[in-house]
C-alpha positions as CSV (number, residue, x, y, z in Angstrom):
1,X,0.0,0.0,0.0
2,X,1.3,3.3,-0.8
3,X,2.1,6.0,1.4
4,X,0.4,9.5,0.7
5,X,2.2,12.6,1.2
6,X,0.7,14.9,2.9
7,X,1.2,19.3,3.1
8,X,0.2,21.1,6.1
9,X,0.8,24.6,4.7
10,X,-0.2,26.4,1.8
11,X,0.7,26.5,-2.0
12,X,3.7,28.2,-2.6
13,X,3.5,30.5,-6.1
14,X,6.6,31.9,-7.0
15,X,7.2,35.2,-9.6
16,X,10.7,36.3,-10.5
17,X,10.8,39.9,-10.2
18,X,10.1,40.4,-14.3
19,X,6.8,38.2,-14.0
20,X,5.5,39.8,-11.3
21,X,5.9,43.5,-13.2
22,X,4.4,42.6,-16.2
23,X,1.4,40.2,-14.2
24,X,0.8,43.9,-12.2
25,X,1.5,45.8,-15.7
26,X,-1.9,43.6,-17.4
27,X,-3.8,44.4,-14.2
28,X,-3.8,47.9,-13.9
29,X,-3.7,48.5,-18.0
30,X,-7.1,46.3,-17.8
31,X,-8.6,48.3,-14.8
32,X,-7.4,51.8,-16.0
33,X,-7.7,51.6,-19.6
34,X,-8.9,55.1,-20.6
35,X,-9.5,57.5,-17.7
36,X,-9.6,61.1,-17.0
37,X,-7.2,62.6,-14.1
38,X,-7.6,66.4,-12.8
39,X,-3.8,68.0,-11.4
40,X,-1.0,70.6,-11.7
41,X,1.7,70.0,-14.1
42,X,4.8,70.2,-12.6
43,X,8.7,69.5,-13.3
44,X,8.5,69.5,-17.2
45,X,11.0,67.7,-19.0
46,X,11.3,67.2,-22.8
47,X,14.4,64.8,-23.6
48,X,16.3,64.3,-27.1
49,X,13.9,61.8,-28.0
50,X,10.9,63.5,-28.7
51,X,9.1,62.4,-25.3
52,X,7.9,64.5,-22.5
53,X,8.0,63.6,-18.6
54,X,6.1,65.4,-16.1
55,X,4.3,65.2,-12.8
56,X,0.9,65.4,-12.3
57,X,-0.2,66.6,-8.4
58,X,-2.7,67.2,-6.5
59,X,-2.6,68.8,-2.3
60,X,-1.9,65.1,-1.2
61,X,-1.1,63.1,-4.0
62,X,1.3,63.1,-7.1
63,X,1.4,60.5,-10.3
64,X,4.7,60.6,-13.0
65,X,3.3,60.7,-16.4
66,X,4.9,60.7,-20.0
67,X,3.5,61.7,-23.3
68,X,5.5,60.0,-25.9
69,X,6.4,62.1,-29.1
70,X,3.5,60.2,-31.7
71,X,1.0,61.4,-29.1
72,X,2.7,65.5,-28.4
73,X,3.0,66.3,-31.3
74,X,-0.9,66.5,-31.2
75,X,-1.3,68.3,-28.7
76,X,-3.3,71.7,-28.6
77,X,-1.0,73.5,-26.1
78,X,2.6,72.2,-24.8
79,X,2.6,70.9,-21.0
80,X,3.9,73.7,-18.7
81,X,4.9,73.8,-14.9
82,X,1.8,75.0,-12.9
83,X,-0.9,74.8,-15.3
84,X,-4.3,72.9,-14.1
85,X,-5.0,70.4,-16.7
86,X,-7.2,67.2,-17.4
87,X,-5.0,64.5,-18.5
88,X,-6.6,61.4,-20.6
89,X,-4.6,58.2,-20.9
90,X,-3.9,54.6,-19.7
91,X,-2.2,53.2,-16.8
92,X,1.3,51.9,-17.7
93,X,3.9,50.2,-15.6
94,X,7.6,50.9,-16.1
95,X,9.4,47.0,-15.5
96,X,12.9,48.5,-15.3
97,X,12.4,50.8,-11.8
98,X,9.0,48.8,-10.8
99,X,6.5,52.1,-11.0
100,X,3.2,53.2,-12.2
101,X,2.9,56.2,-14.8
102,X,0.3,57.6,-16.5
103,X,0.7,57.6,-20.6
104,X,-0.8,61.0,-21.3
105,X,-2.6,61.4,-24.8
106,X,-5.0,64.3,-24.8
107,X,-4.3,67.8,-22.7
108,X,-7.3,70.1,-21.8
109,X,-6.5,73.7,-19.4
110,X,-9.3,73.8,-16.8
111,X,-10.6,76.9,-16.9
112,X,-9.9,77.6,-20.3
113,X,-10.2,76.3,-23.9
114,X,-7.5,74.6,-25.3
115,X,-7.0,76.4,-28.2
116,X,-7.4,79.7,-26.6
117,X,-5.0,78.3,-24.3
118,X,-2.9,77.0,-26.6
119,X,-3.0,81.1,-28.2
120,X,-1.9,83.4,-25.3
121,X,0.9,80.1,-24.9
122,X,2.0,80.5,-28.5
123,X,1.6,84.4,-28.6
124,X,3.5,84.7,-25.5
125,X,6.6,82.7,-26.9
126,X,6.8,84.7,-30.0
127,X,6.4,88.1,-28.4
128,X,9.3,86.9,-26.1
129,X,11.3,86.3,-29.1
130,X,11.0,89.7,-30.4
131,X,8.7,88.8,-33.3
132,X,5.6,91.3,-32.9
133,X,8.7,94.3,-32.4
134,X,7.7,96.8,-34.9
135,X,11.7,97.8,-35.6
136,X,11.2,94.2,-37.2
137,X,8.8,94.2,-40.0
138,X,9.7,95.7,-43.3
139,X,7.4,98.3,-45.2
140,X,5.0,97.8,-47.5
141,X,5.7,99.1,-51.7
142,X,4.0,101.8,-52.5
143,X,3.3,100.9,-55.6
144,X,4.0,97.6,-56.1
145,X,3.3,96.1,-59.6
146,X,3.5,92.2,-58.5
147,X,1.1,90.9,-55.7
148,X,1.5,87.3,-54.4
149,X,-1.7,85.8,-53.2
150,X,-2.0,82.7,-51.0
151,X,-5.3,81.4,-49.9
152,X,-8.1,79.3,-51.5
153,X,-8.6,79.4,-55.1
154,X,-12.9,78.3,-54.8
155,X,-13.5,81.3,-52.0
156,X,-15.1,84.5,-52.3
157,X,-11.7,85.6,-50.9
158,X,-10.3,85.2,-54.4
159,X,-13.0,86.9,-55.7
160,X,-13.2,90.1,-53.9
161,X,-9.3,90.8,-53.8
162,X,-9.0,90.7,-57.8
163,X,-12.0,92.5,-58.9
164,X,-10.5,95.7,-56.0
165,X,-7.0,95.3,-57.6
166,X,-8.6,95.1,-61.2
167,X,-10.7,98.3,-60.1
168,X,-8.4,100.0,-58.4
169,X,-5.0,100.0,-60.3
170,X,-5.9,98.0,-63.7
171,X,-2.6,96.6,-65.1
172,X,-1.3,94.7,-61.8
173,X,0.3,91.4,-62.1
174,X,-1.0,89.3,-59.6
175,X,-0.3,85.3,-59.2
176,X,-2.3,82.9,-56.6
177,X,-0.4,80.2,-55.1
178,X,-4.1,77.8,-54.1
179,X,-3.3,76.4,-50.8
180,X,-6.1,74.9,-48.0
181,X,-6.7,77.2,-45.5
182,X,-8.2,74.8,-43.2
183,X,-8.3,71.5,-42.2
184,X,-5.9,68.7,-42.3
185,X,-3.0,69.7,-44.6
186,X,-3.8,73.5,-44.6
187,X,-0.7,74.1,-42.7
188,X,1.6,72.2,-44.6
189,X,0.0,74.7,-47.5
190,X,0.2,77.5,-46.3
191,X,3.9,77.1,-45.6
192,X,4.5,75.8,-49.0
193,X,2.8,78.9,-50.7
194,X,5.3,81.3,-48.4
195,X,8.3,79.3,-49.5
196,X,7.6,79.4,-53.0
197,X,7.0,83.6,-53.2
198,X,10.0,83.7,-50.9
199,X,12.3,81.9,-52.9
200,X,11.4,83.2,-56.3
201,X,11.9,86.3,-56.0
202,X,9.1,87.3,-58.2
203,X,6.5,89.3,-56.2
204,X,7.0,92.6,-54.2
205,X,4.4,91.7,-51.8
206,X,2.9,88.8,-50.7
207,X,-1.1,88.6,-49.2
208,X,-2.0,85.6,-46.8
209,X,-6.2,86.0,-46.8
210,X,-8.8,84.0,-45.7
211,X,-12.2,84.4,-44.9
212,X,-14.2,85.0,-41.2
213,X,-15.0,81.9,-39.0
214,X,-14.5,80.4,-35.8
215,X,-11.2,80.2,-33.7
216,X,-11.2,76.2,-34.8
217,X,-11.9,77.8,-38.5
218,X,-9.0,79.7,-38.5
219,X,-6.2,77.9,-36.0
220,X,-4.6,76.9,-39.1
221,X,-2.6,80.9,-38.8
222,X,-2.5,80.4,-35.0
223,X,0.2,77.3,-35.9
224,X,3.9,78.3,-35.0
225,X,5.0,76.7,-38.2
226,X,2.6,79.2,-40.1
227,X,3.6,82.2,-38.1
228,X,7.9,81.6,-38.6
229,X,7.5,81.0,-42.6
230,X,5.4,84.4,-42.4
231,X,8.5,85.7,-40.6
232,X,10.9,83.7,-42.7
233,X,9.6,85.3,-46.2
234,X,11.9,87.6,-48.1
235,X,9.3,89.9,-48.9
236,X,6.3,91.8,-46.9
237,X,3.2,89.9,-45.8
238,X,0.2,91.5,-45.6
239,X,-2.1,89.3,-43.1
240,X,-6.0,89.2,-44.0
241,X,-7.7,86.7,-42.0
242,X,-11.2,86.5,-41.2
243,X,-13.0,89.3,-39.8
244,X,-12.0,92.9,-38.1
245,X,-12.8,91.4,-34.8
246,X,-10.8,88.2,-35.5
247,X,-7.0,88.0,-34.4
248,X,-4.5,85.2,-34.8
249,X,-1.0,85.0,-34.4
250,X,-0.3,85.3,-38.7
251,X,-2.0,89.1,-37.6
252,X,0.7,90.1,-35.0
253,X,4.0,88.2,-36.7
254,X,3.0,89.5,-40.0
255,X,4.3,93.1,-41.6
256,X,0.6,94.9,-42.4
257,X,-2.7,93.4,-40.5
258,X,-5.7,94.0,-42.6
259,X,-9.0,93.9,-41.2
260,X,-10.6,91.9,-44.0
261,X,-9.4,90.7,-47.4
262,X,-11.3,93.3,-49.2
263,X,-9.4,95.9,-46.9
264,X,-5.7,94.1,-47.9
265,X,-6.4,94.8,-51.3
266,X,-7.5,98.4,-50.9
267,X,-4.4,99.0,-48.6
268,X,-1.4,97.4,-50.6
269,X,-1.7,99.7,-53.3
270,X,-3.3,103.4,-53.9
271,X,-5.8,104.0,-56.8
272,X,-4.3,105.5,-60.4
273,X,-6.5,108.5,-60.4
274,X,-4.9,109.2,-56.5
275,X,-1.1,108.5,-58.1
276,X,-2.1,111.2,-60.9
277,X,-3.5,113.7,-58.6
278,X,-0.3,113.5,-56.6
279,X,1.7,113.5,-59.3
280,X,0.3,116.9,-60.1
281,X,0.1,118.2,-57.0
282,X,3.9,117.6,-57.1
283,X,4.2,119.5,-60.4
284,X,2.0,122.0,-59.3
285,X,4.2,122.9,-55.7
286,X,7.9,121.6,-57.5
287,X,7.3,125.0,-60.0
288,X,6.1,127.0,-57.4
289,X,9.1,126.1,-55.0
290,X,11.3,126.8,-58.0
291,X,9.5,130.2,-59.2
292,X,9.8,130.6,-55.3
293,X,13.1,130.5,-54.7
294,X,14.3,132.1,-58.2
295,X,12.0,135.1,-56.8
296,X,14.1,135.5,-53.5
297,X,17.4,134.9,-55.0
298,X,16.6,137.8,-57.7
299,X,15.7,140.0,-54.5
300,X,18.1,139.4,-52.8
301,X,20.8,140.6,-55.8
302,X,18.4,143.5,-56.2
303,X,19.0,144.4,-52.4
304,X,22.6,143.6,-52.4
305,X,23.1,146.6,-55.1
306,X,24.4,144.3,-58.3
307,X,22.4,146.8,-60.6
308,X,26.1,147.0,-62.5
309,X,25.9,143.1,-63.3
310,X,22.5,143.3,-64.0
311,X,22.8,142.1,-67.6
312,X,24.9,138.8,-66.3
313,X,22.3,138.2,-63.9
314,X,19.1,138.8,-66.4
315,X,21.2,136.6,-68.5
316,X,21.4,133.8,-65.5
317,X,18.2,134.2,-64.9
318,X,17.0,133.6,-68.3
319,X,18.7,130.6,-68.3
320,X,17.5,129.1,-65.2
321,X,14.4,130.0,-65.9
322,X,14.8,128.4,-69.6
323,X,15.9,124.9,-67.2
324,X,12.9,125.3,-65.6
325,X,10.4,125.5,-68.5
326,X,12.9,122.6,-70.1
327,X,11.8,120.6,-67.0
328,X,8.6,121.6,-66.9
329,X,8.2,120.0,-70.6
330,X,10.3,117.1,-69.9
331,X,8.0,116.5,-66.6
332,X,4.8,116.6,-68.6
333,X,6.3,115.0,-71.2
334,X,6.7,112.0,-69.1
335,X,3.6,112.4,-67.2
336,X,1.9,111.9,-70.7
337,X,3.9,109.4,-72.2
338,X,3.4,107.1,-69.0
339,X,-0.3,107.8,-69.3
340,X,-0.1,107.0,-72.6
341,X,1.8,103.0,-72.0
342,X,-0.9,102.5,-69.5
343,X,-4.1,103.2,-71.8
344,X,-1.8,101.2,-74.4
345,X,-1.4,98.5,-71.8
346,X,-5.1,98.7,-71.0
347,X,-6.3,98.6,-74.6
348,X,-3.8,95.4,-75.3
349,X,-5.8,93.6,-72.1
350,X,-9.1,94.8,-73.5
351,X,-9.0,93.3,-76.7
352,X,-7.3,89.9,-75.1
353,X,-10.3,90.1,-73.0
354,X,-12.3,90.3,-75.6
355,X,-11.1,87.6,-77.6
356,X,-12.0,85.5,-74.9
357,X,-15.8,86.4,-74.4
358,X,-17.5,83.4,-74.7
359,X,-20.5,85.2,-76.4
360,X,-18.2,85.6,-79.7
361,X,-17.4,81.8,-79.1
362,X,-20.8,80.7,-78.8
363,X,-21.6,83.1,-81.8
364,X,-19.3,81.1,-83.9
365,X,-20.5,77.8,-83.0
366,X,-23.6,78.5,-83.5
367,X,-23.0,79.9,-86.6
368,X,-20.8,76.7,-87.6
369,X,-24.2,74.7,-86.5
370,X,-26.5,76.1,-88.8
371,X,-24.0,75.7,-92.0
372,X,-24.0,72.3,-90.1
373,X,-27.6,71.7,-90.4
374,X,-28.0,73.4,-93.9
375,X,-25.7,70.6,-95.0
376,X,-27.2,68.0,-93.4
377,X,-30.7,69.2,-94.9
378,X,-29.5,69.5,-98.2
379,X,-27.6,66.0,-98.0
380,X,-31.2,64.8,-96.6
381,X,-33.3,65.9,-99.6
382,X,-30.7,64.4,-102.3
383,X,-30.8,61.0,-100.7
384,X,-34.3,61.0,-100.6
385,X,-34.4,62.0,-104.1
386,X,-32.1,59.5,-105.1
387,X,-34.0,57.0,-103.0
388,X,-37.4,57.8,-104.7
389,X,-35.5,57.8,-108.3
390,X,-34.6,54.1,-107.6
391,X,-38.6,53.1,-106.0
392,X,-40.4,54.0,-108.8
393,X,-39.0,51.5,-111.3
394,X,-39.8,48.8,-108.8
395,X,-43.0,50.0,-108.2
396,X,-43.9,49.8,-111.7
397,X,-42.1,46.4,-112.0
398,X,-44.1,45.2,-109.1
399,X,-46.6,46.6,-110.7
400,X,-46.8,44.8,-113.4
401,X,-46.3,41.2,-111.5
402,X,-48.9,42.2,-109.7
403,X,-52.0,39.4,-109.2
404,X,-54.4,42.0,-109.4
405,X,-53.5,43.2,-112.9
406,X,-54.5,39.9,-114.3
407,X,-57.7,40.0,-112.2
408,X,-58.5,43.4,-113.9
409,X,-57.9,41.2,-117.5
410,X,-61.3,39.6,-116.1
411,X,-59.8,36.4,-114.6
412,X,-60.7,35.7,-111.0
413,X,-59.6,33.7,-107.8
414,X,-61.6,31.1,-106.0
415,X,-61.0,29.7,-102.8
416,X,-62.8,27.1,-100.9
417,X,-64.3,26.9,-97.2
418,X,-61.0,26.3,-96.5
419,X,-59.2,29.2,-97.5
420,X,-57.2,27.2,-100.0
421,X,-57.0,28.4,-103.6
422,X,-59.6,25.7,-105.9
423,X,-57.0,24.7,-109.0
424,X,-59.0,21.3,-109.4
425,X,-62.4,20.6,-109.2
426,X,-62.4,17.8,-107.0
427,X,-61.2,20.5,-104.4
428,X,-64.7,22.3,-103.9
429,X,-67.4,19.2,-102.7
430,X,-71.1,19.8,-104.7
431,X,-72.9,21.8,-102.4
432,X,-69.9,23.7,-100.7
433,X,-69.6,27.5,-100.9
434,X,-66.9,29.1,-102.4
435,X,-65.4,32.6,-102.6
436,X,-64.6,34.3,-105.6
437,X,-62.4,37.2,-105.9
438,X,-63.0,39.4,-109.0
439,X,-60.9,42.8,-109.6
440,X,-62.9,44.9,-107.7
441,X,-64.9,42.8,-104.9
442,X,-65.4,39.2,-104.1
443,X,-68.3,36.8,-104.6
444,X,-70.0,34.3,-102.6
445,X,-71.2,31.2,-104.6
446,X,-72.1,27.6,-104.4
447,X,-70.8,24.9,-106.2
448,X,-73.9,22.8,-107.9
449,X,-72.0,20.6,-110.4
450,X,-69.2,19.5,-111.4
């Protein structure tokens, strides 16, 4: 008989350090899968790597949290000692120093919005730098005659900016880089559109526009990336988001804020007819200033008591007043021939405008559609022509084999109760009715004999 051995205490279950981590690590990932937690950030840290280790704490409690790169860089605002923050993640145990963290994904300020947050954060940094320093930004043309324009190409933004240029200065070269100007990829845009005016050298200024909306419409020009490209260009930006009430970092980093997009386009350049009158205005005080000063100086000789060189002086006189007329003509002679290249100019891109109306395109068409149909009606009537040229010789053949024509020689067609055509006489019974057809009607008859 065997012997049975027996254990008085209980089941020993041993974990090696490692197992024990990762059984603990699936326990609290399970229990605290998602969850919300309400502290104070504090002792930041961002390392080479991309990640970012913080502390989140309460008045009696603290809990070490990291937000890996993949997850930052989608965050709305950066994490910053002392700020009051809701913190969404999953519990996560680190194996190699046996504690508990908290991997952060989402960031929302308590007591404010995150993007407005995320804002005054932003705004603060670059003002810090020295960006919004007026010393910095460069002055706008006065006139100039190449305007860069980045925003949609499908907006009324578009829209409104060329028809004020168009009115207000006809002759401008502008080009529009089409970028998204909000949304996924908008930013990316943007900052693509900035590079390319900046390193082309083409335009004199450049106009970043977009319509009004809400502070989620227009974040794309609250981005930092959108804000140092705008700082970054070679040449002037004029910002013209949204509405007059709307601001956004692009406004305060940019060289000219514009109210609206309409406004943008009314402030980058004067009208022509204002350019002319000042133009004149110059004229007018230039030979005034000049008739002035010859005045004074010819007054003061007259004082001074030079009546003995006053032939050399007439004579000076005369010819200064002779460079002055000279200049005079040269001035309007300018004035007028620069008027003159701009009707030219205008003329030129009247009649290319012209030869792109689409009523003079549609007139031709429909011109080439009735020569068209005139054909096609003429082509019509000869094949039917031809086609009754070649019926009526059939006709009259078929005429001609016709059954009835013999009928109308006075032979006729009988048929019995059957139908079928009598061509002996043992195919109609004595006593059976038959039907004769004659050339014009058909007889009923019965046979009686044979």
């Amino acid at each position: 008989m065997e012997q049975l051995a027996l254990g008085w205490g209980p089941t020993r279950t041993t974990f090696t350090v490692a197992q024990l981590n990762a059984r603990i690590r699936d326990l609290l990932g399970t229990e605290f899968d998602d969850i919300w937690v309400a502290g104070e950030i504090s002792g930041v840290r961002t390392v080479s790597s991309g990640h970012c280790y913080f502390t989140l704490k309460d008045q009696n409690a603290q809990i070490r949290c990291a937000c890996f790169r993949a997850s930052l860089r989608y965050l709305k605002f950066k994490p910053q000692d002392g700020v009051a923050v809701l913190a969404r993640g999953h519990i996560d145990l680190y194996e190699a120093r046996g504690e508990y963290q908290l991997l952060v994904e989402a960031l929302e300020p308590q007591g404010h919005g995150a993007l407005q947050f995320a804002f005054e954060q932003l705004k603060r940094k670059l003002a810090d730098e020295g960006l919004f320093e007026a010393a910095r930004k460069r002055a706008i043309p006065r006139l100039p005659r190449r305007i860069g324009i980045v925003t949609s190409p499908t907006g009324a933004v578009i829209r409104d900016i060329t028809q004020i240029l168009s009115r207000r200065f006809p002759g401008l070269h502008m080009r529009l880089y089409p970028a998204l100007v909000q949304g996924e990829g908008s930013i990316d845009a943007v900052c693509r559109a900035l590079e390319y005016f900046s390193n082309s050298n083409w335009p004199e200024v450049v106009i970043l526009a977009r319509g009004g909306g809400s502070l989620e419409d227009l974040w794309t020009f609250n981005e930092e990336a959108v804000a140092r490209m705008i700082v970054a260009c070679s040449v002037p930006v004029i910002s013209a988001i949204g509405h007059e009430t709307d601001f956004t970092i692009a406004d305060f980093v940019a060289d000219l804020r514009a109210p609206t997009p309409s406004a943008a386009a009314e402030l980058v350049i004067c009208t022509r007819e204002q350019l002319l009158e000042q133009i004149g205005v110059s004229e007018h005080k230039l030979l005034q200033s000049i008739r002035y000063r010859l005045a004074m100086a010819a007054r003061r000789l007259h004082n001074q008591g030079v009546e003995r060189a006053s032939a050399v002086i007439h004579r000076n006189i005369g010819r200064l007043q002779q460079r002055v007329d000279e200049l005079e003509y040269r001035l309007r002679e300018r004035i007028t021939s620069r008027q003159a290249g701009c009707g030219k100019r205008l003329e030129e891109l009247t009649t290319r405008l012209r030869s792109l109306d689409l009523r003079l395109r549609f007139a031709a068409a429909g011109r080439r559609l009735e020569a068209a149909e005139t054909a096609l009606a003429q082509l019509v009537r000869l094949r039917v022509t031809r086609a009754q040229g070649s019926l009526e010789p059939l006709l009259a053949h078929l005429t001609q084999l016709s059954p009835l024509k013999i009928l109308e020689r006075g032979y006729a067609i009988v048929t019995n109760e059957s139908g079928q055509i009598v061509k002996d006489p043992t195919e109609a019974a004595v006593g059976s009715d038959v039907n004769i057809r004659v050339a014009k009607g058909a007889l009923t008859a019965k046979v009686i004999g044979k």
